[in-house]
N, C-alpha and C positions, 0 to 999 in steps of 0.2 A: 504494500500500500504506500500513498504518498504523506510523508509528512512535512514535508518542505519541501519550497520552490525558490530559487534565486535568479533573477534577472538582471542580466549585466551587460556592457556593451561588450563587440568582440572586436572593439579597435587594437589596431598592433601596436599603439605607443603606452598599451597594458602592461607589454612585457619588457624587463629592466633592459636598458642600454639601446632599446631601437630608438624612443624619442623622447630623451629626457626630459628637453624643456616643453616637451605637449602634454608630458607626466606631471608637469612641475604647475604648468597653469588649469590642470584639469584636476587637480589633485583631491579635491573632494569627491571628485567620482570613484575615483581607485578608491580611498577611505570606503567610501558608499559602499562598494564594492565588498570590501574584507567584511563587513556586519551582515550584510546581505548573506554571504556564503557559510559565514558562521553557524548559523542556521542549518547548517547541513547536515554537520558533525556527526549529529545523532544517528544520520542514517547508515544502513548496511550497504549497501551498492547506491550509487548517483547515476542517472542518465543527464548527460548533458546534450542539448541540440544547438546545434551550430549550423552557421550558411554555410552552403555548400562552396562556394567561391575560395580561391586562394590568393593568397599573396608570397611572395619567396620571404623565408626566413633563415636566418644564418646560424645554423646549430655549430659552425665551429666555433661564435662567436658567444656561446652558452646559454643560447635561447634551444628550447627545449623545439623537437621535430617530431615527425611522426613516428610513430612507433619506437619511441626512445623513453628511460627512465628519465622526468623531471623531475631534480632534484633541487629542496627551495633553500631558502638563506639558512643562517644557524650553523651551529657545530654538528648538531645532530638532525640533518634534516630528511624531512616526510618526502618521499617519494609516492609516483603513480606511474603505473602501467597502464597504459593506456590501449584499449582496442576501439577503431575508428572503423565504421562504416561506411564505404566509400560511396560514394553517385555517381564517379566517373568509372567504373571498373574500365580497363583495359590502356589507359592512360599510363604513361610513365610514367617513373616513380616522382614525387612531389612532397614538400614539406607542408602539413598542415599548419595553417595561421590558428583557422578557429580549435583545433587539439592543443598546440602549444599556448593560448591565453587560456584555455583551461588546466591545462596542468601547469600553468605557471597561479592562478589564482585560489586553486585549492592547495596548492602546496604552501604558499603565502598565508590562507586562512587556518592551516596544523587539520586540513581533514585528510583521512585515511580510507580504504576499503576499496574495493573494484570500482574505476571508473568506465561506464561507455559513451566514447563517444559519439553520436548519431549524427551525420550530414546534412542539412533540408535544404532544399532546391525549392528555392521565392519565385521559380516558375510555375511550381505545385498549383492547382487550379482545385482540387476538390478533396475530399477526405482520403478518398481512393489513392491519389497519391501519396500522403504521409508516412511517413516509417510503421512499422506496425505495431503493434500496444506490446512494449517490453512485460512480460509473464509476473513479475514481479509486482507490477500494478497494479495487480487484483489479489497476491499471494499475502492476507495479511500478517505472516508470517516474516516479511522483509519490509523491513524498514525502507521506503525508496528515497534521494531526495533527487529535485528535479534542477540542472543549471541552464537556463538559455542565453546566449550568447545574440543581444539582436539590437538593432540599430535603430532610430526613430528619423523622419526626414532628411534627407540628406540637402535639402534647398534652403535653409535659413542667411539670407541676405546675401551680401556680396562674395561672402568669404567661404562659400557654400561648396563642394566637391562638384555641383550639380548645377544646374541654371537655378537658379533663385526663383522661388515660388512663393507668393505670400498665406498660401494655402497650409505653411507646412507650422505654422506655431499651433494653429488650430488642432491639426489633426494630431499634432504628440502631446496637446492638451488630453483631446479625448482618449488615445493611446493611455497615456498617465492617470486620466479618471479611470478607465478600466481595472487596470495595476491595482491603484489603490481602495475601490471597491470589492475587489476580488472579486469578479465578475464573468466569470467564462465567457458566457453568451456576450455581451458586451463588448471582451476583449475580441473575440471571433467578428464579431460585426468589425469594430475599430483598422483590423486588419485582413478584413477580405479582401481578394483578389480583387473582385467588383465593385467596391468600397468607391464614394464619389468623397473626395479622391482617390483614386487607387494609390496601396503604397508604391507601387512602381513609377510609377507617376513623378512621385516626391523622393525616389530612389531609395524608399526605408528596405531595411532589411529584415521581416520581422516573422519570417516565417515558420522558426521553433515556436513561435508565441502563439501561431496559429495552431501548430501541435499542444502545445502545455494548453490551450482552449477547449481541443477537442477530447484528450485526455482527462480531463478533471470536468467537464460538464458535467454527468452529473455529479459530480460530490465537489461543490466550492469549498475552496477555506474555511477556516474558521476566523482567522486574523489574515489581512494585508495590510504594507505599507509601504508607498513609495517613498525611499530613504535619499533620493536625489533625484533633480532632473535640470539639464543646462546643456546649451544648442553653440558650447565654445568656440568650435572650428569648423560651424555653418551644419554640423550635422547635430539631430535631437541625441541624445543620450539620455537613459532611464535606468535608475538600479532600483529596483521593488524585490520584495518578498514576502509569499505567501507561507502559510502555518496551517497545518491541519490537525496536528497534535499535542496534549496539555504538555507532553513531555519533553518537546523540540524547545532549545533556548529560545527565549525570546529575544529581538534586537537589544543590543546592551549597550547603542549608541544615542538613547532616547532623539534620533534625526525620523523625519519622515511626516507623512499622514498615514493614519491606520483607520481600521475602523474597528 
């Protein structure tokens, strides 16, 4: 079953020494980040969803790769093994970005146990294509906790990746009421393909969210909150996290709205 959900960006200036100073002006998101995933600890296995898209990463330069142990700060530090689901089978080989910000952000937040990670293609159009409901979902025997990796507009003003849309404050507003209502149904409408505006449109990337939607429909939360949200370098960013159980910490950064 799921006890927890973290929602984090899967920007690459996450992980230490690619962009320090976009670490250094964003840095309440990272923070955001660590309390969010905190929340995980609890559980026995994590699925994390990430876009399927890559960027090259430089593991000789100690950024963690694909199918590699990432190992975090400290003397003694937490490692993950990481198994990634790919969506381009037959492709050569490639560094995953969205694998490496998660094994770099759970190792950072001291959680342990089997990580998977899952790919989702923001070309997905219907249920049919989503990953398929990891067995542990329904096993309430395993503790699950859920990480998605997902981007809010990528159009906010001049300084935007994307042509600038004045569409796009609105929709990672409502993106963000979603989050922090803890709202399946909500979240699924916010991030439909068809959605007026579509996230494609506004270049979000938010299609694990569309999965953690269709996943936990029926059973909501118990407790959400989004613990940041800031559109720094033209794109939305959002870290929220959901609770489903008395036993999962609760945030212990009193940041956010909850409900």
């Amino acid at each position: 079953m799921i006890i927890a959900a973290a929602v984090c960006p899967g920007a690459p200036w996450l992980l230490p020494g690619v962009a320090p100073q976009l670490a250094a002006r964003a840095s309440t998101i990272g923070t955001a980040c660590q309390a969010a995933i905190r929340g995980l600890r609890g559980a026995d296995r994590i699925v994390a969803l990430v876009p399927a898209r890559r960027w090259s990463v430089d593991a000789a330069a100690g950024r963690p790769a694909r199918d590699v142990t990432a190992a975090g700060p400290g003397p003694d530090p937490t490692a993950h093994r990481l198994t990634v689901t790919r969506s381009d089978r037959g492709r050569g080989p490639v560094q995953d970005i969205g694998a490496a910000v998660v094994a770099h952000l759970l190792t950072a937040a001291g959680t342990a146990g089997p990580v998977t990670v899952v790919e989702v293609d923001d070309a997905a159009r219907s249920s049919d294509d989503h990953p398929a409901r990891p067995p542990s979902l329904d096993d309430p025997n395993v503790r699950t906790g859920v990480l998605v990796l997902a981007d809010g507009a990528a159009a906010h003003g001049p300084a935007a990746p994307g042509r600038e849309d004045p569409r796009s404050a609105g929709w990672d507003r409502a993106l963000a009421a979603a989050l922090a209502g803890g709202d399946p149904a909500a979240l699924a409408a916010a991030t439909a393909v068809d959605a007026d505006p579509a996230p494609t449109d506004l270049l979000a990337r938010v299609a694990g969210l569309r999965v953690l939607a269709a996943w936990t429909r029926g059973r909501p939360p118990a407790r959400a909150a989004v613990l940041a949200q800031s559109a720094p370098f033209g794109v939305g960013y959002v870290v929220a996290r959901w609770d489903w159980d008395d036993a999962a910490a609760r945030p212990d950064d009193g940041a956010g709205t909850s409900r």
